[in-house]
N, C-alpha and C positions, 0 to 999 in steps of 0.2 A: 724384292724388299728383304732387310735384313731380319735373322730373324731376332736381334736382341729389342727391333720397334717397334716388336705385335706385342698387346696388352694379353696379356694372362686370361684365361679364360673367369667369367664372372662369376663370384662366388653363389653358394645358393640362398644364402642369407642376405645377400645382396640389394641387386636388382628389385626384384618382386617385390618381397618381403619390404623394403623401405618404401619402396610407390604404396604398399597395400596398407602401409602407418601411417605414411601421409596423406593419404585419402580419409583415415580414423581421426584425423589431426580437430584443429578449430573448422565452425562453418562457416568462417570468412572467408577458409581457400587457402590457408596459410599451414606448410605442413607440420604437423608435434613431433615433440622431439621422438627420439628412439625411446623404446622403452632401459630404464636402465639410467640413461641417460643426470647426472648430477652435476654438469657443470668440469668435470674433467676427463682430456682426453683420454685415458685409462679407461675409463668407465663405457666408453660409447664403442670400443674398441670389439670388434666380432671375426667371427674364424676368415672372413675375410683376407680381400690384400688391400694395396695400398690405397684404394680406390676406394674404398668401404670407408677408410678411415679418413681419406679427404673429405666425403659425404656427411660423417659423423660431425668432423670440425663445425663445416658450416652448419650442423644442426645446434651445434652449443654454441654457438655465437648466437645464434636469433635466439634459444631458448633463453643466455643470459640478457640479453635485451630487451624481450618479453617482461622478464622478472625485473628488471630496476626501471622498465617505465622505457625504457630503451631511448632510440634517438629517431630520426626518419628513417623509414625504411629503405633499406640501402637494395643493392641488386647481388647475388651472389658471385663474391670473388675467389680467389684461388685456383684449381686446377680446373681443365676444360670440361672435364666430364663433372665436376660440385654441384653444377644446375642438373644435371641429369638424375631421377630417380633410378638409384642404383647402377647406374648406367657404365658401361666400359670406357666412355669415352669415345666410340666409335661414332661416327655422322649415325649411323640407323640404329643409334639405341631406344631403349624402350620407352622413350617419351619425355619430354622437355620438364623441367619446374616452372611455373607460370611466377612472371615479375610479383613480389610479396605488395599486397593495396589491392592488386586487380578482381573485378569480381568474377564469381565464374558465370560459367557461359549460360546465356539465357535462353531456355527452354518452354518461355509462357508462351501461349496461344496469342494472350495482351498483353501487349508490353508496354505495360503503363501502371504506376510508375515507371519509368524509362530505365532499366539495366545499365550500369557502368556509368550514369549520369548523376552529380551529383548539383547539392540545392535547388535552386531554383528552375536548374535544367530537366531534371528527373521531372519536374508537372508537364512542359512544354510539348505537346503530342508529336511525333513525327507526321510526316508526311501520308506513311504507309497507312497511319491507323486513322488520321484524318479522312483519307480516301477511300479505306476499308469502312467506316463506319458510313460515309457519305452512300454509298453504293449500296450498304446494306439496306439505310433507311429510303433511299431511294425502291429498292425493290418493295421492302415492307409495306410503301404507300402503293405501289401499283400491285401488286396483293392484295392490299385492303379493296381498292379503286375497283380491283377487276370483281372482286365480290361482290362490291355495293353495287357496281352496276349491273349484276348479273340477276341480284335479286330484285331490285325494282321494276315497277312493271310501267306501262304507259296510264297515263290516265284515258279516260274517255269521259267528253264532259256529261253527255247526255246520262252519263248515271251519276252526275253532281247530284251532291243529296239537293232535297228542296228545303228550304228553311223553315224552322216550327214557328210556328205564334209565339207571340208575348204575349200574356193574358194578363189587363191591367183589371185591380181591384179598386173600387170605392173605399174608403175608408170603416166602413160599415159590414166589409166582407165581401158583398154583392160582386158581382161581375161587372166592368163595366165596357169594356171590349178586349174582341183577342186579335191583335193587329202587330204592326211592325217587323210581324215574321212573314207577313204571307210571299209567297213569291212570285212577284211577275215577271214569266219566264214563256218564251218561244224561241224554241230552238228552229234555226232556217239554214236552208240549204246554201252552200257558200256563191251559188252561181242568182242566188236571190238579194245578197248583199251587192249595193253598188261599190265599183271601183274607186268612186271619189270617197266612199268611207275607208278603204283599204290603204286607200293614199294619205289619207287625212294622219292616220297610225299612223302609218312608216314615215311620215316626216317628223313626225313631233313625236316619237319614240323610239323610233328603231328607221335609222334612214338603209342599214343594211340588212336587213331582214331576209330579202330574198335570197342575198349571198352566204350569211355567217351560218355558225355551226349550232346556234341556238343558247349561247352563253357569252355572257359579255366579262372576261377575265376581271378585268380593271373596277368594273362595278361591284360584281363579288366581293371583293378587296376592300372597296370605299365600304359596303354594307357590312362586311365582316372585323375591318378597323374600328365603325362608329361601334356594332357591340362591344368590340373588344376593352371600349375605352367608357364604356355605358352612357353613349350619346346614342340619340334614336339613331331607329333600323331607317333604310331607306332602299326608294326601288333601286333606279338606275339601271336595270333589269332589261333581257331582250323582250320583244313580246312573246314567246317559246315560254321564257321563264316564269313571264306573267301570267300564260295560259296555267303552265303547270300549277303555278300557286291557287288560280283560280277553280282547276278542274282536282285540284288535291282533297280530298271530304275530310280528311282528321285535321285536327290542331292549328290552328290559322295562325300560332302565336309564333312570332320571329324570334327565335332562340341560334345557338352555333348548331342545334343537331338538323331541326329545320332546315337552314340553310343548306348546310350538305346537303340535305335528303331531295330536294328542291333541284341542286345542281346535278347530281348525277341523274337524276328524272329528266333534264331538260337535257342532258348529254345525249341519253338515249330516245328521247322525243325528236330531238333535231337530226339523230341519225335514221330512225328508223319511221317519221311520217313524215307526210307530203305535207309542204308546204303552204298548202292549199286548206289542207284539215287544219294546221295550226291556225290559220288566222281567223278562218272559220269560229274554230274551236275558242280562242281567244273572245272574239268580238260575242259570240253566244254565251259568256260565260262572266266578262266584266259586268260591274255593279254599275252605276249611270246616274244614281241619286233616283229622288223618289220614288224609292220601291221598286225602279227597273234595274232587271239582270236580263242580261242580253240584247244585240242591237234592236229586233223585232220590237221588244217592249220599250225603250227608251225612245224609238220612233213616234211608238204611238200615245206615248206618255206626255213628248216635251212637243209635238208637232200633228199629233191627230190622223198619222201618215203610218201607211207600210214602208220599211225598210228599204225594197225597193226602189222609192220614190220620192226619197230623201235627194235635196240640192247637194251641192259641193258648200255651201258657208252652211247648210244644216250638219252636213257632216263633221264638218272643221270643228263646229260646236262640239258636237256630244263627243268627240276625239279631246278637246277641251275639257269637260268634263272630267272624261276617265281617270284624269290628272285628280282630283277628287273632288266629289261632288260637294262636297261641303263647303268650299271656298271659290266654289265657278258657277254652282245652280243661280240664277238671279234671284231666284225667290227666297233666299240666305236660309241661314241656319242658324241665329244668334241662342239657341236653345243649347248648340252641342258646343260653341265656341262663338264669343259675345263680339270679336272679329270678325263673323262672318255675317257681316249685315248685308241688305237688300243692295243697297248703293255701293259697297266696297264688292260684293260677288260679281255684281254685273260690272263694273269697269273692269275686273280679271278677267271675266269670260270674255269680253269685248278684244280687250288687248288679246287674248290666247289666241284666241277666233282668226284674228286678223293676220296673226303672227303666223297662224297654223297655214293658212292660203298662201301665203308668200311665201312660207319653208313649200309647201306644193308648189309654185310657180319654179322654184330656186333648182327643186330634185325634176324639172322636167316632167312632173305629172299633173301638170293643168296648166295650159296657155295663159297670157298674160292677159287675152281678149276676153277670154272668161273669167280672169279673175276680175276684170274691172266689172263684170255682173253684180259684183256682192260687195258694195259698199256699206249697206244697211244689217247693221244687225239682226240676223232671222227673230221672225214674231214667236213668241213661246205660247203653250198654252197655260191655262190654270195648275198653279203644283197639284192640289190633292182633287183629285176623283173619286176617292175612297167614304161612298157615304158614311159610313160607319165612324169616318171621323167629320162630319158636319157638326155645324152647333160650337160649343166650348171643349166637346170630345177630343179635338184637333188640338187644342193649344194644352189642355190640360196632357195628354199623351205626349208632347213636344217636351213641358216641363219636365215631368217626370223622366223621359230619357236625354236631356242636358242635364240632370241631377245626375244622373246615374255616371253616364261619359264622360263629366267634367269631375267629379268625386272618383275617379276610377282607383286610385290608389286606395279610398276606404270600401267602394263595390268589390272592389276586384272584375271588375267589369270592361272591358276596351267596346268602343264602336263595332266592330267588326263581329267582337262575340253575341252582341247584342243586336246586332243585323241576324244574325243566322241562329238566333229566336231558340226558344225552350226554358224559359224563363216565365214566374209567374211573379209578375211585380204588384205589392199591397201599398196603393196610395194614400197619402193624408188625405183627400180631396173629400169632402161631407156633401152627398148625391143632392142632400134638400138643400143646404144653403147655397151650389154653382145654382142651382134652378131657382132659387130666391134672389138671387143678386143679380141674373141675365130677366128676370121679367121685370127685378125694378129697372134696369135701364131701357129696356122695351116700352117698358111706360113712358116713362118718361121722352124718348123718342118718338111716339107712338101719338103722344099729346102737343108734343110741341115742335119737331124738327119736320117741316112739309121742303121737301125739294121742289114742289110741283110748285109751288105760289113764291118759294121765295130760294131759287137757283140759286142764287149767285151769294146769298148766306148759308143756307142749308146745305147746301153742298160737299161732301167730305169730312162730315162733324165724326170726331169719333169719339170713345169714352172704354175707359178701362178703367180697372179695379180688382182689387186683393183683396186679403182676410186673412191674417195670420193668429194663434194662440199664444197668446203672452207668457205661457206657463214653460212652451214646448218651443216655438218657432214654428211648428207644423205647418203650413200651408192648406187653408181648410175649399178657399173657393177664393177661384178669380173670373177675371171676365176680361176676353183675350182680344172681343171682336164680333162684329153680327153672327161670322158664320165660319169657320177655319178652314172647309173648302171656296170659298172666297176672296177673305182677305186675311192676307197670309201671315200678318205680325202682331204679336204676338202684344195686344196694348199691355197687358198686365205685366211684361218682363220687360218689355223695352220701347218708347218712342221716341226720346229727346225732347219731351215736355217739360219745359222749367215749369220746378216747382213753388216757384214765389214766398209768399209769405205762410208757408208753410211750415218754413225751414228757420221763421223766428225763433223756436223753439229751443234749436242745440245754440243758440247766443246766449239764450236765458241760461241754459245748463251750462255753458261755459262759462260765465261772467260769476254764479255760484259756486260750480268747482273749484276753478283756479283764482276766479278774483280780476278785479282790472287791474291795470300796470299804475301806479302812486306818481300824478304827472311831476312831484317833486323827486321821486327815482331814476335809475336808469330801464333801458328795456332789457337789461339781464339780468338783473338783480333778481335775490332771492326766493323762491317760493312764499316764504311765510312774510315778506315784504309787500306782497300784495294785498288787494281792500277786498273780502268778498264780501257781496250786495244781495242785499234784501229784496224783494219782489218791488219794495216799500221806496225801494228807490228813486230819486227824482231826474229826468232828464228834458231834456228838449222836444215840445212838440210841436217848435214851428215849422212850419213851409216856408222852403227856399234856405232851409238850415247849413251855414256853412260847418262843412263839417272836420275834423281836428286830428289831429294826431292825441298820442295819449300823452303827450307833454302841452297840449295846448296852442300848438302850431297848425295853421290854414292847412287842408292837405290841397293839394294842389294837380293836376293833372300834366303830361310829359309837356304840355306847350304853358305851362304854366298857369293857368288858368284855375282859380279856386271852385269846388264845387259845390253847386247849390242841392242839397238835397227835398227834394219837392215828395207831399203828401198825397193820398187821391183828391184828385177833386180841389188842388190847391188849399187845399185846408189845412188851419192851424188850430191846435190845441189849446182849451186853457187861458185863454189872452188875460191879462195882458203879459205878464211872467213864462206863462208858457210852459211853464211846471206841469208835468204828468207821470206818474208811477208808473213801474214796466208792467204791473198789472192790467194799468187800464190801456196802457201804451199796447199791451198786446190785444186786447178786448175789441179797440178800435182799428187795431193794425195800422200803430202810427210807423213811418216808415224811417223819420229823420232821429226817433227815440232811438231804436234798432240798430242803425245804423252806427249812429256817435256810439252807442254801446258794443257793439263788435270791434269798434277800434281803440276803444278804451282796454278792452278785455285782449286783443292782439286778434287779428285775421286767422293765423295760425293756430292759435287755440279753439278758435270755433269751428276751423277746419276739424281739429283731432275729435272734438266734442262729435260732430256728426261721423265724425268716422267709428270712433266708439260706438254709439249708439247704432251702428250697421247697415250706413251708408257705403256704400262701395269708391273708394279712389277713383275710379276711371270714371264718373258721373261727377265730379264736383268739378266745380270751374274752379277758373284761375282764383287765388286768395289775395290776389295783387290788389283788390279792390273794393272801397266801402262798399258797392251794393253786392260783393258777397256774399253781405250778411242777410239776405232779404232777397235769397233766391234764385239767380243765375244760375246754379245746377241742375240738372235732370234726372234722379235718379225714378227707377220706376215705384211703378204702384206698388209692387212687393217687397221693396225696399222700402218705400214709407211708411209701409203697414208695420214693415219688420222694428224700423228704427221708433215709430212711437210705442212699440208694446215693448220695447224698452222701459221705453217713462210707466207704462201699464204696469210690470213685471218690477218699480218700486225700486227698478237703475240694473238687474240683470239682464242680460243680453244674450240673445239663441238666436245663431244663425236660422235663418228659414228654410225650411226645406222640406219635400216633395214625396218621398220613396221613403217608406217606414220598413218596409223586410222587402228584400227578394230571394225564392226558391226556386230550385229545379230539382230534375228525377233525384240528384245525390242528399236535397234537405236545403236546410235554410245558407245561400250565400252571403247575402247581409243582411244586417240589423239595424238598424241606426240607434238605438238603444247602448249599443256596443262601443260607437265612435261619435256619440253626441256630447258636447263642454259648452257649460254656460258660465260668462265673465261677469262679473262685478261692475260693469262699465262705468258708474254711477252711485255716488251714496245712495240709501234709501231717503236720506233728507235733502240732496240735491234732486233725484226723481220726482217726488213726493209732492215739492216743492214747483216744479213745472206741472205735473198735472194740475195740483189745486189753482195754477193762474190758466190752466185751458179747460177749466171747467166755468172758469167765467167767461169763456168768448161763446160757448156754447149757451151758459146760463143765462147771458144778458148781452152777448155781445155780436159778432157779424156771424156765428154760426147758431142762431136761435131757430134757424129751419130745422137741422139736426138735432133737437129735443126729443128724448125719448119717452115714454109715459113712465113716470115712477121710477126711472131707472137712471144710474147719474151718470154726464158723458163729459169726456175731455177731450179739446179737438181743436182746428185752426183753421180757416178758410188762405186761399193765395190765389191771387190774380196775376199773371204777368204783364210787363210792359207789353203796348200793341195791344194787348186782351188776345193772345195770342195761343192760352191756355188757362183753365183754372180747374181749381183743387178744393176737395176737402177731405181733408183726415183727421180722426178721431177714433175714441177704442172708450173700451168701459173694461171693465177686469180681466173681465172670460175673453173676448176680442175686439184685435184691431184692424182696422178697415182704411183702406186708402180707394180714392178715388178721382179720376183725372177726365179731363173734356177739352178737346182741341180739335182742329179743324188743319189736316194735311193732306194733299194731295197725293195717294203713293197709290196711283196706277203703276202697275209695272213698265210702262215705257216714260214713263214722266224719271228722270236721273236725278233730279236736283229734291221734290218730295218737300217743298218748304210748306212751315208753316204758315198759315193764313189767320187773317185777321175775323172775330168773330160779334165784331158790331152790326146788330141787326139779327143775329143768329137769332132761330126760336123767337121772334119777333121781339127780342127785349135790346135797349138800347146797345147794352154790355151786357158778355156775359161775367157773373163773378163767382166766386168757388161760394157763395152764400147760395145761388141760386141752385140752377139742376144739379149741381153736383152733392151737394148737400141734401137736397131731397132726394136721389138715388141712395144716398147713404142713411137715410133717414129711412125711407122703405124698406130698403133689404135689411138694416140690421134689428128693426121690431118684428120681422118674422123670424130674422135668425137666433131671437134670444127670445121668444116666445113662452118657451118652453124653461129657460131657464133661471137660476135661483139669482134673484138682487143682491147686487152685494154690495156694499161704497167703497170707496177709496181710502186707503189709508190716512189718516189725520198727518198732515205734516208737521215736523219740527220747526218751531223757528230758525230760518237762516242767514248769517250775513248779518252785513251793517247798513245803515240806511245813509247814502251817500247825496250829498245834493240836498239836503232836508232844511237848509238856508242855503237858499243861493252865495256863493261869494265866486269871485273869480282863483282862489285856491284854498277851497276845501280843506279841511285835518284831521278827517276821521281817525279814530281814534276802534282800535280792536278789543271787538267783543268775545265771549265763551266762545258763542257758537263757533267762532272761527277756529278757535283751538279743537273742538270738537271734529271740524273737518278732516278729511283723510289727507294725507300726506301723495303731494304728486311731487312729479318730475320740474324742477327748475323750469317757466317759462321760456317759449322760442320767442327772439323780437319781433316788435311789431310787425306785420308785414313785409318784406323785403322788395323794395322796386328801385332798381340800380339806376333807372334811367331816370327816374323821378326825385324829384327833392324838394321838403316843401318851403316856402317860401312864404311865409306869412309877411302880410301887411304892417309896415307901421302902427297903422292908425285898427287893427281889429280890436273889436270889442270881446271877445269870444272869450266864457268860462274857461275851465281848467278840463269840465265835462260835460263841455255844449252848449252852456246858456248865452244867450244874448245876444248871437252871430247875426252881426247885420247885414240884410241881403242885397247890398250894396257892394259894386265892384267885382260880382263872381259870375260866372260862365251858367246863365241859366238853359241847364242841361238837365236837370234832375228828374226830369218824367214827369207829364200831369195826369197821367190814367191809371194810376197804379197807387197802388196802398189804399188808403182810406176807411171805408166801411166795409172794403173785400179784402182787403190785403195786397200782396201787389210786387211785384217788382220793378226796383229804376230802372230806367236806361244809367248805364255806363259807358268812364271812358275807358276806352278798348286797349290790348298788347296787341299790337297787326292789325288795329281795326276787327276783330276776330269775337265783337260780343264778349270778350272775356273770358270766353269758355275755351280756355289754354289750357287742354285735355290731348291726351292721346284718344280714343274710345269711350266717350262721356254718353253714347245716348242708345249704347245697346249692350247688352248682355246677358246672363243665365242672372237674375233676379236684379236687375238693373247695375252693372258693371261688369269693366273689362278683365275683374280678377273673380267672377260668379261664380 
């Protein structure tokens, strides 16, 4: 090579010295000028050679660009070696100038934000760090995993704790039993359980049980999704899992920490025991309903048998069961859940049963030949064997823990915590008056009900009754049934006994609150457009009474047919006009008075009236129907009690209820003091107003058996159609009292449990809610108030207008003070709505505006002849489906008679 084409050797200000300024430069990467450096080449000019000063060029070009805002950044031009820091120009010089933008090199551990990426790029994760984090957290959880499983230990059931007592108090302080914790438990050896129980499980829970690893992924999933989204916990669970939760002694409560702690237990359970011990383990340690835990005890609980010697359709049963006993025991549980009646438990069990044997025939663990053995439903025995709850003990212990389990959100209490006891719960229940109100019906039975001489009347007579305090709701004494290990339901909370002419009462309050609908109106028009009516009012009290819409039109039934409404006893009122006041119309318990007035007032509003006053929804029948007004509902005796100490309490309204405080070792868990609201339901001159007209059914009229000495009572007698049931309820200040008498057959293998007819019963023609029922209420409440101070009733205000007070075929009443005086309600709902129905009036009818003069000519005489009268009463009705009318979801059971208790 020549030597004029070798570059000069590099100055020492050069090289180095310009890389070591451009490193000093900005810290975007972009290098500063020299120092010196002004914008002319002169200036930038170093002992250098020519190379120096081609480097300096390009440093005052970017410097000038820098300073005027520049243009884009360009890539350095000129001689070869200008990108090179000080560089000779040589291929192996001291290091490149990096393109001016670029960033420099990235040296984060995360490279995130993303290096060299710009907007929207720079968030977008690579691949490396997506992977890198993946792997990380993947290890983090088998880290965790391997800890949690290393510290849990196994269970073993036999050291399940045993469950404490509930110890229930009187109201009074006293003890009155310590039960619901006790535990019935035997634990047996796995080779003394039969194999059709083993089988029974693993169909209808776990069909691979003998194969899997003791955890059902997917079910996890399902139970840890519904928390996640605050929809109930559920099992879905293997039986491994089941055992674990079973044989776990802390915390029963289904949380996300639970559930881990649950699963890593059953990981290490299904790894490290035999197969053998879990199912063992399992079946010794589920609950089974009443009061068994474990199979030994639920043997000899539901079947009288050792474990051992259990069938294959006994076993299918209690594997049934396990499923929860609440909703498959036949002898139900309407206390914890008003769905879970006698007749709805036993068709689940039945169907499970049956389903459970042919999942066994399906998995090959029991021949077809044997299956065809068990067509019949296995025989059960009695639920309670627990002397300790005989008597009323039984039913009052029932109430107070469906208080508790259905109010849980105000206990703080669940089922489960309340199984496994250490709780001391203080009842409302008053020791003297449950024992004054079980010997007045003991009398009474005792005098008059002989099975022995008259079977086929006497027979399945039952009789319940309540007591609530109109001040509080409290629930002071009821009466559930001869004897709670006996018969197992529970009269005072639920039977399906319509309540008849009982239920006159919230028409009278409705037709005073809101008023009847002006038949010269429409049915929406405005609250204050309505007539409200005086007690003074005149209505119809003939027999065979066609009865109207509120504009005056025949109501007619789906085949068109106009309806007669019929009295007791075909009786009519008052002739020849037929003029009777709601006062005396209730006194007599006219039925057709009642009636026209419930449809005058709207179906719907007499609906809301009794709902206010604390009747439960799930007990009221359909409202499609004049004899709504007059009865066809069922709610219980403690709902009757409840909804007249409404009218007692002057139109406030307190729910009833059962559990006043519960404590344990930590102090007081609830109060009821704390979450008790009492409503307005009622003026005190709307209330006020209906006692003073049922202190004359008492004073003078079909409830004069129920006369107390010196002391004043307000009240109603009801009979139903069939005489199928009757009633009387009544209350004085301090309390109110309901009381029911009907005749059903509810052996436990009897499925159907209908009511029966009770003509002849007690040797009296009919029975009517004036007779025993009345004098049971009349006995027990002069002992129950023996002791206490007289008080009267509030003086009523004048209310309403007096409507009807000259017959004319359209009325004009005209509004008085009181009306303004009334409270302001919610705009009427229209009359009744029956889409299939349309009325159809005649020509030629004669019928008032408000019932007068309906000739009983040309109508469907359908109206009942044994009902209303001197008892009270309910019609027959025409039906929605043929269905009685009681087009209800859950009308005839519940926690204080309904499906929402």
């Amino acid at each position: 090579m020549s030597e004029h084409r070798r570059k000069s050797p590099q100055p020492q200000g050069g090289g180095r010295a310009a890389a070591r300024r451009g490193q000093t430069g900005s810290s975007s990467g972009r290098r500063a000028a020299p120092r010196g450096a002004t914008g002319f080449p002169s200036d930038s000019y170093d002992s250098g050679g020519d190379e120096n000063q081609s480097g300096s060029r390009a440093e005052s070009r970017r410097a000038a660009q820098r300073s005027t805002g520049g243009g884009r950044r360009r890539a350095a031009d000129g001689p070869a070696g200008a990108g090179r820091r000080g560089g000779s120009g040589l291929p192996g010089g001291p290091g490149r100038v990096r393109a001016r933008g670029a960033e420099p090199p990235n040296k984060r551990i995360i490279d995130y934000p993303r290096a060299g990426k710009y907007g929207g790029a720079r968030w977008v994760p690579s691949w490396k760090l997506v992977s890198g984090l993946f792997i990380g957290f993947c290890g983090s959880m088998m880290a965790v995993a391997g800890v949690a499983y290393a510290l849990v230990g196994v269970p073993e059931v036999a050291k399940t704790a045993e469950a404490q007592n509930n110890v229930y108090y009187w109201s009074d302080g006293t003890q009155m039993v310590a039960t619901g914790g006790e535990t019935n438990r035997q634990i047996i050896d796995y080779s003394r359980i039969p194999k059709e129980m083993r089988y029974a499980v693993m169909s209808a829970e776990n069909k691979t049980f003998e194969s899997d690893k003791g955890v059902d992924p997917m079910g996890i999933g399902r139970a840890l999704f519904n928390m996640a989204k605050g929809g109930q916990t559920q099992g879905g669970s293997t039986i491994t899992q089941q055992y674990v939760k079973n044989a776990m002694l802390d915390d029963q409560s289904q949380t996300l920490t639970r559930k881990f702690q649950e699963l890593f237990v059953s990981i290490k359970v299904g790894a490290q025991v035999d197969k053998e011990d879990i199912m063992a383990g399992y079946l010794n340690s589920a609950y089974y309903g009443r009061g068994a835990y474990g199979i030994q005890a639920a043997a000899r609980t539901y079947f009288g048998k050792d474990a051992e010697e259990l069938k294959a359709d006994q076993c299918a049963f209690l594997a049934a069961v396990l499923k929860g006993a609440t909703y498959y025991d036949p002898a139900g549980a309407t206390s914890v859940d008003p769905a879970a009646t006698p007749e709805a438990n036993r068709d689940r069990a039945e169907r499970r049963t049956e389903w459970i044997l042919n999942e066994m025939v399906k998995d090959g663990r029991l021949s077809a030949t044997d299956r065809a053995k068990y067509e019949d439903f296995p025989t059960l025995k009695s639920p309670r064997s627990n002397a300790q709850l005989g008597g009323q003990v039984g039913y009052l212990v029932d109430l107070a823990k469906g208080y508790i389990v259905n109010n849980s959100e105000k206990t703080g209490i669940t089922e489960n915590q309340l199984q496994r006891g250490g709780y001391e719960i203080h009842t409302t229940f008053d020791k003297k008056k449950v024992k004054q109100l079980e010997d007045a019906v003991k009398k009474v039975r005792k005098e008059n009900i002989n099975t022995k001489v008259r079977p086929k009347t006497d027979k399945h007579v039952q009789f319940g009754g309540a007591s609530v305090n109109p001040e509080s709701g409290a629930i002071e004494a009821i009466y559930g049934g001869e004897d709670a290990t006996k018969h197992f339901t529970n009269n005072a909370d639920q039977t399906g006994a319509q309540v008849g002419s009982t239920f006159k009462p919230f028409v009278l309050a409705a037709a005073m609150k809101w008023g009847v609908l002006d038949p010269d109106g429409e049915p929406t028009q405005a609250q204050d457009e309505r007539i409200k009516i005086s007690p003074k009012s005149l209505y119809s009290g003939k027999n065979k009474l066609k009865i109207q819409e509120y504009d005056g039109s025949v109501w007619t039934d789906k085949d068109g047919q106009e309806w007669l409404q019929r009295n007791d006893g075909d009786e009519s009122y008052n002739p020849p006009n037929f003029q009777i006041d709601l006062r005396e119309a209730m006194r007599v318990s006219s039925n057709s008075a009642y009636v026209q007035l419930g449809m005058n007032v709207g179906l719907e509003k007499v609906r809301e009236s009794a709902l206010d006053a604390g009747i439960k929804p799930g007990s009221l029948a359909s409202a499609n129907f004049p004899s709504f007004s007059i009865g066809t509902s069922d709610p219980s005796a403690i709902r009757m009690a409840g909804a007249y100490a409404t009218f007692a309490a002057s139109g406030k309204q307190n729910e009833p209820f059962s559990v006043d405080e519960i404590t344990n070792k930590d102090g007081v868990v609830f109060k009821h003091d704390d979450v008790a609201t009492t409503k307005q339901a009622f003026t005190a001159q709307v209330a006020d107003n209906v006692t003073d007209v049922l202190t004359t059914v008492v004073d003078k009229g079909t409830g004069t058996a129920a006369k107390l000495a010196n002391r004043p009572v307000a009240g109603k007698t009801g009979t139903t159609d069939g005489n199928k049931s009757a009633w009387f309820v009544g209350y004085t200040p301090q309390l109110s009292t309901a009381i029911s008498m009907y005749r059903m057959d509810d052996d436990e293998s009897n499925k159907k449990r209908e009511f029966l007819e009770m003509y002849g019963t007690g040797g009296q023609d009919k029975i009517h809610g004036a007779s025993f029922p009345a004098e049971i209420w009349h006995d027990y409440m002069e002992k129950a108030l023996k002791n206490a101070k007289v008080e009267p009733f509030p003086t009523p205000e004048p209310i309403g207008q007096v409507v009807n007070d000259v017959p004319s075929p359209t009325p004009t009443p005209s509004p008085t003070e009181t009306e303004e005086e009334e409270e302001e309600s919610a705009p009427p709902s229209p009359t009744p709505s029956r889409p299939e129905f349309s009325p159809s009036p005649t020509p030629t009818q004669t019928c008032g505006s408000f019932g007068f003069g309906c000739e009983d000519d040309g109508g469907n005489n359908n109206g009942g002849t044994d009902t209303g009268g001197s008892n009270g009463g309910v019609t027959a009705s025409p039906t929605e489906s043929d269905d009685t009318g009681n087009n209800r979801g859950n009308g005839n059971g519940g926690l204080f008679g309904g499906s929402s208790g």
